[in-house]
mmCIF file as gemmi writes it, N, C-alpha and C atoms, coordinates in Angstrom:
data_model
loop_
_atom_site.group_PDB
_atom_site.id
_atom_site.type_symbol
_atom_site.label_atom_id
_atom_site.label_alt_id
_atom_site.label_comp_id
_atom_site.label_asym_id
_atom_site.label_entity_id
_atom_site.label_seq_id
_atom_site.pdbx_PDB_ins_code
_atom_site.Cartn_x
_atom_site.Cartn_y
_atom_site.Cartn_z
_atom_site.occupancy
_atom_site.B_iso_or_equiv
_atom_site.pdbx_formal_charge
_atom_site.auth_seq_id
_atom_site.auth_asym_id
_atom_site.pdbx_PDB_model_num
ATOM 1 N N . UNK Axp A 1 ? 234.878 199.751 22.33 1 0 ? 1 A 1
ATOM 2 C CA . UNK Axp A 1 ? 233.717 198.934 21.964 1 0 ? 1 A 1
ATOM 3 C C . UNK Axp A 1 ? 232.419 199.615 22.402 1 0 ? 1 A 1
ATOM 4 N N . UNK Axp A 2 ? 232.455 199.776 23.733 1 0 ? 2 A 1
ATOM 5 C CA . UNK Axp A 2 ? 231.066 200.631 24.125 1 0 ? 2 A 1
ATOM 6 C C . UNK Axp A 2 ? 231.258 202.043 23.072 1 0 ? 2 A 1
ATOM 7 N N . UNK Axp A 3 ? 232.035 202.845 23.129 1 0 ? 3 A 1
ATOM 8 C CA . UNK Axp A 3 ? 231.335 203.844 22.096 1 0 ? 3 A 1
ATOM 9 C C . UNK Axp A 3 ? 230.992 203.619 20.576 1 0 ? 3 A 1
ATOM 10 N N . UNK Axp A 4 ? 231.36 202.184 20.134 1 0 ? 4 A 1
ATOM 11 C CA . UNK Axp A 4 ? 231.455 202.086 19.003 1 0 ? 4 A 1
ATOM 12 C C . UNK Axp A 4 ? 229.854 201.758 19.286 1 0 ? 4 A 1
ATOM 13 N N . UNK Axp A 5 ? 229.721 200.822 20.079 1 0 ? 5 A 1
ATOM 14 C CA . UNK Axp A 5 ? 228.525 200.462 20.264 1 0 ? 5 A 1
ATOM 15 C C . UNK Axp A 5 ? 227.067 201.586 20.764 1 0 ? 5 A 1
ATOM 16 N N . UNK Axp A 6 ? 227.696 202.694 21.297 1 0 ? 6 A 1
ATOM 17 C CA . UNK Axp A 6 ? 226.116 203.844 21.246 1 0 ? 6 A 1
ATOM 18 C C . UNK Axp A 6 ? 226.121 204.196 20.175 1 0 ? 6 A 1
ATOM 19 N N . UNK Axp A 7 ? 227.554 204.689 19.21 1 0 ? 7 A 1
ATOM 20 C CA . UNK Axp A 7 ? 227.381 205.292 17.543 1 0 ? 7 A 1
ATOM 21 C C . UNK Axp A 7 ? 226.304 204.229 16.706 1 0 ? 7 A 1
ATOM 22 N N . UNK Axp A 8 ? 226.602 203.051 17.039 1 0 ? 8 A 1
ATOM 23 C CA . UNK Axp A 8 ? 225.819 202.185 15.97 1 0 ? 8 A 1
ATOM 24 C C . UNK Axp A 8 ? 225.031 201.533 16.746 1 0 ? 8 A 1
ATOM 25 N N . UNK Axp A 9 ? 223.371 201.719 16.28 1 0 ? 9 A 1
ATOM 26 C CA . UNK Axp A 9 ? 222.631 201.028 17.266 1 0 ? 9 A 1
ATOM 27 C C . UNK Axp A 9 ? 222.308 199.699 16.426 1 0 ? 9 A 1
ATOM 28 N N . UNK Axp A 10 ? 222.016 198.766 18.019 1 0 ? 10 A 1
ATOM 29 C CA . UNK Axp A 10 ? 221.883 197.412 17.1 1 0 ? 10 A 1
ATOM 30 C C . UNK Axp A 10 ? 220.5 197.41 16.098 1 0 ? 10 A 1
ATOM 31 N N . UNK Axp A 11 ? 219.595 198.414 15.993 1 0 ? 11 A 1
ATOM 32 C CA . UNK Axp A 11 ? 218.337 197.873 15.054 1 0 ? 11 A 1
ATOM 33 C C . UNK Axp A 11 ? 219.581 198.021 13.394 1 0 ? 11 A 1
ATOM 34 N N . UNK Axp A 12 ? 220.151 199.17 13.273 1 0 ? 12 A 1
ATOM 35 C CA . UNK Axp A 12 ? 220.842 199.555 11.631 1 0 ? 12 A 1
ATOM 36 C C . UNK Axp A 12 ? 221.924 198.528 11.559 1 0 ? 12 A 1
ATOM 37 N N . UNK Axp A 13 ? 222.718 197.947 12.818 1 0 ? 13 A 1
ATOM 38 C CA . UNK Axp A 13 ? 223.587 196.88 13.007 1 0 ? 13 A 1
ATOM 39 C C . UNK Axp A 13 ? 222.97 195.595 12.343 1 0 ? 13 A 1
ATOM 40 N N . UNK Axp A 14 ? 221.9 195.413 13.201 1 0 ? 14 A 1
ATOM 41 C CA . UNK Axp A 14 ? 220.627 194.287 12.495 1 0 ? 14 A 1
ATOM 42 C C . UNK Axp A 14 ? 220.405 194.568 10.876 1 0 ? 14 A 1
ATOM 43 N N . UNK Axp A 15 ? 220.457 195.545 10.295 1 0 ? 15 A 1
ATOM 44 C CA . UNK Axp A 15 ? 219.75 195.822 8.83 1 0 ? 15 A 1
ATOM 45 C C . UNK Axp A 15 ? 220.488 195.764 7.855 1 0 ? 15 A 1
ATOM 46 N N . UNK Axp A 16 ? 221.621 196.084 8.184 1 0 ? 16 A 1
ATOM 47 C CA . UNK Axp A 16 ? 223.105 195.737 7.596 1 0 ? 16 A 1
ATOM 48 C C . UNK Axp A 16 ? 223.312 194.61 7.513 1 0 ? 16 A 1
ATOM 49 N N . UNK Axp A 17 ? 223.541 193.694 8.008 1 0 ? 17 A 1
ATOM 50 C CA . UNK Axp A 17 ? 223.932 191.794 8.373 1 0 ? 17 A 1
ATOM 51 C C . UNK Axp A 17 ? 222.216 191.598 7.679 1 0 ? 17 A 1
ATOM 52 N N . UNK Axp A 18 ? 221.519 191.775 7.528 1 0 ? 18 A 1
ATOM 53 C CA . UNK Axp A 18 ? 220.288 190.953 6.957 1 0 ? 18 A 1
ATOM 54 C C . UNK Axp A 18 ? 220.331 191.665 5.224 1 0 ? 18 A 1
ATOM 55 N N . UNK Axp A 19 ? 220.925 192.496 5.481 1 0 ? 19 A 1
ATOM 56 C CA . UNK Axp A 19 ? 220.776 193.027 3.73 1 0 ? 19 A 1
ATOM 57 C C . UNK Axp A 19 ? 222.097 192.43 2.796 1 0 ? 19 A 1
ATOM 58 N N . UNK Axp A 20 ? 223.212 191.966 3.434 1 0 ? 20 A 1
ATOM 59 C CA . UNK Axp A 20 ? 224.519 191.351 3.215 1 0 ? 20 A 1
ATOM 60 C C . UNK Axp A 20 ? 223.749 189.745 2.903 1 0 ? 20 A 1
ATOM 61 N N . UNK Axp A 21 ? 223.203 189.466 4.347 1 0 ? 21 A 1
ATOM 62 C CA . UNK Axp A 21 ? 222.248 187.943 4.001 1 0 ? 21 A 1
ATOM 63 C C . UNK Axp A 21 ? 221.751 187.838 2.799 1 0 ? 21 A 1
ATOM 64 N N . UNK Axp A 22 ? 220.549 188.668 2.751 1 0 ? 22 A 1
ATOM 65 C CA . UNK Axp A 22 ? 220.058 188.925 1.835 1 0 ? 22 A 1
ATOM 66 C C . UNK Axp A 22 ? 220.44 188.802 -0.194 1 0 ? 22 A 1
ATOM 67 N N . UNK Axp A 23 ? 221.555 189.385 -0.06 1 0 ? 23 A 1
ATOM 68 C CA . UNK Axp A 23 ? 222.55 189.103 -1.034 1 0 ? 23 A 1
ATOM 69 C C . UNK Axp A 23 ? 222.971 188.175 -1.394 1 0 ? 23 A 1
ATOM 70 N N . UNK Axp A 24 ? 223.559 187.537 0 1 0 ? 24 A 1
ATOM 71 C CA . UNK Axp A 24 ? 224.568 186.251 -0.697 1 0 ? 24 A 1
ATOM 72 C C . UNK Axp A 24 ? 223.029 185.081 -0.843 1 0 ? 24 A 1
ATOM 73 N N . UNK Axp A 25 ? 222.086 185.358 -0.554 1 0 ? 25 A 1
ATOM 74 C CA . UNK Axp A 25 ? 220.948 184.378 -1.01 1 0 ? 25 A 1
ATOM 75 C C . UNK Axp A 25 ? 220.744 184.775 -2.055 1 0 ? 25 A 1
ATOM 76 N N . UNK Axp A 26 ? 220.522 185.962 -3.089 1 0 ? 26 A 1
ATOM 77 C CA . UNK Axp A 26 ? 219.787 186.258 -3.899 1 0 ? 26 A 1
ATOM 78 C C . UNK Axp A 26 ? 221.072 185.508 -4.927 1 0 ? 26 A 1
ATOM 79 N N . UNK Axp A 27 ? 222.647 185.765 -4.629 1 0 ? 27 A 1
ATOM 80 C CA . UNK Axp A 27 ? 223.561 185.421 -5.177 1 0 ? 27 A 1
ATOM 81 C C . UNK Axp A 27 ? 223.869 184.074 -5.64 1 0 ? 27 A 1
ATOM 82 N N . UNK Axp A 28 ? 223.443 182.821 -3.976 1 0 ? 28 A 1
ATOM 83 C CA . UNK Axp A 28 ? 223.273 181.058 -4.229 1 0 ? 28 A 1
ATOM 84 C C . UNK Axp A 28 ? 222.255 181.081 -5.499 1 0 ? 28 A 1
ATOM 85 N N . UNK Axp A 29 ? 221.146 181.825 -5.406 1 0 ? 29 A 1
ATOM 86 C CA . UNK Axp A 29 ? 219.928 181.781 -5.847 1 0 ? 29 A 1
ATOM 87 C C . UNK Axp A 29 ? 219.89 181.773 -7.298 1 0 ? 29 A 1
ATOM 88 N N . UNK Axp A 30 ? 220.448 183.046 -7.755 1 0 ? 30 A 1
ATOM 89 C CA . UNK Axp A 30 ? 220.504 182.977 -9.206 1 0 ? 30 A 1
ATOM 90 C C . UNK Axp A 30 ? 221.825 181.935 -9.904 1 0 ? 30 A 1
ATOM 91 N N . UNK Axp A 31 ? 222.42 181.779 -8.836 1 0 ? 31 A 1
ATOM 92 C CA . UNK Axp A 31 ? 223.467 180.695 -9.708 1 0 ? 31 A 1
ATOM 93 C C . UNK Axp A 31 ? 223.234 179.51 -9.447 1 0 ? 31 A 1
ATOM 94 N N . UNK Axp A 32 ? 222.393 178.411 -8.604 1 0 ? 32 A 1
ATOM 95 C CA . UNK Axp A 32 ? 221.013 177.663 -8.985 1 0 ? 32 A 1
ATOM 96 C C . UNK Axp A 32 ? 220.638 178.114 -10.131 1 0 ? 32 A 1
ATOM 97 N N . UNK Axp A 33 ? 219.936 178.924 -10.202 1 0 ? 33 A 1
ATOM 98 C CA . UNK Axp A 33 ? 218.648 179.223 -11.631 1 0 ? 33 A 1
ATOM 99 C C . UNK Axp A 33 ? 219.605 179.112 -12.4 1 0 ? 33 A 1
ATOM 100 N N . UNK Axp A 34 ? 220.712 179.635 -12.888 1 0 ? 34 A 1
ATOM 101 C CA . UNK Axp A 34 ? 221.858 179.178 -14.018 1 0 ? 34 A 1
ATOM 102 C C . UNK Axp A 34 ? 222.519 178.144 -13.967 1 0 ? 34 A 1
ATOM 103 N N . UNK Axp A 35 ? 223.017 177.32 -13.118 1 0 ? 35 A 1
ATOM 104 C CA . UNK Axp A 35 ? 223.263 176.138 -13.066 1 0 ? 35 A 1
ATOM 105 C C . UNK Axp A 35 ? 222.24 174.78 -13.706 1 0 ? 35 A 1
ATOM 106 N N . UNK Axp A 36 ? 220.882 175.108 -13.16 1 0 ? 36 A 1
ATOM 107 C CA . UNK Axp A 36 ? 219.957 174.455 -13.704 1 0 ? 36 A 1
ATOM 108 C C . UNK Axp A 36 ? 219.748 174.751 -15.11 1 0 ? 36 A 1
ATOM 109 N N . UNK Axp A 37 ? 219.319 175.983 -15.496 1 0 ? 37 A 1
ATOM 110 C CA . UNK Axp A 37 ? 219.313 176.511 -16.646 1 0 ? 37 A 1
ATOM 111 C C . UNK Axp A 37 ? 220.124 175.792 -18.15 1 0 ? 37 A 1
ATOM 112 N N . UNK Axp A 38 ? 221.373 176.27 -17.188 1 0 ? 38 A 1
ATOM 113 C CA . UNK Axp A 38 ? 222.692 175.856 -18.087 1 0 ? 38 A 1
ATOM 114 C C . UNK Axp A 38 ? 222.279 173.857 -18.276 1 0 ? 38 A 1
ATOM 115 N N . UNK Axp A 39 ? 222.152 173.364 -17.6 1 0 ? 39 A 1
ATOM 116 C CA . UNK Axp A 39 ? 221.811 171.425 -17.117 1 0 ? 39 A 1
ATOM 117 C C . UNK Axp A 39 ? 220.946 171.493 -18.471 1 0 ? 39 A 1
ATOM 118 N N . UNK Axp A 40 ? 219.547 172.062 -18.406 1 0 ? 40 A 1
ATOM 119 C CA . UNK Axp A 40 ? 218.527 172.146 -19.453 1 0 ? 40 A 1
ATOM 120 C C . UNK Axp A 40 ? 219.316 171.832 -20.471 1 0 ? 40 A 1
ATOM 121 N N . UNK Axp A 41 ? 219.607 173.513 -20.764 1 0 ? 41 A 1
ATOM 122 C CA . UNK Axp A 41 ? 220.074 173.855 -22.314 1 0 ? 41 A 1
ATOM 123 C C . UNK Axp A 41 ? 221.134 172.515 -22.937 1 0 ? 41 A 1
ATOM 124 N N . UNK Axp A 42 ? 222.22 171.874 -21.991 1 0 ? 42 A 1
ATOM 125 C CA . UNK Axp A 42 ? 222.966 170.903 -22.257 1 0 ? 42 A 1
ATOM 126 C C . UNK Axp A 42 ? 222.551 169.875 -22.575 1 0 ? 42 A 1
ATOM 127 N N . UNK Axp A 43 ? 221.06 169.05 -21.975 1 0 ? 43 A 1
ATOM 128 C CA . UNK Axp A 43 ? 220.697 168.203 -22.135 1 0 ? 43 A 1
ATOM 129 C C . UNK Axp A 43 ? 219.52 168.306 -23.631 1 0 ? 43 A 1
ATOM 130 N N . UNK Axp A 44 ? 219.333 169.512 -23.536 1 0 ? 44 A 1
ATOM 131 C CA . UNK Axp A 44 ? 218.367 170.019 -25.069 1 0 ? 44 A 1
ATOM 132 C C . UNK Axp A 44 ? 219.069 169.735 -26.409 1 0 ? 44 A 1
ATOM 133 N N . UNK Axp A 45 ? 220.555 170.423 -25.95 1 0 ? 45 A 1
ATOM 134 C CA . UNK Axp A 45 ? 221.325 170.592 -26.924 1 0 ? 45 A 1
ATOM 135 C C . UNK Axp A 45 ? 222.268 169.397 -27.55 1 0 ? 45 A 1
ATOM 136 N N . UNK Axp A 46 ? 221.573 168.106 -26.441 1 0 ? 46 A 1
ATOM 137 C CA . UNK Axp A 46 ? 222.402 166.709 -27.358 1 0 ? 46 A 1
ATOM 138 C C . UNK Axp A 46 ? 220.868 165.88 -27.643 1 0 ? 46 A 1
């Protein structure tokens, strides 16, 4: 663990886990915007 831990310092440890974050938000995010999207078009389309 400690050598794993001098190879990888926690700032790129930190940048990694926020860019993964990052993702699975952008991921909730656009499938909201299509979920809603999709609601629209259904309710347009009767």
């Amino acid at each position: 663990m400690t050598q794993q831990r001098c190879y990888y310092p926690p700032l790129r440890r930190i940048r990694t886990r926020y860019s993964v974050g990052a993702k699975i938000f952008l991921l909730l995010w656009a499938a909201g915007l299509g979920g809603t999207l999709y609601s629209l078009y259904s309710v347009l389309a009767y």
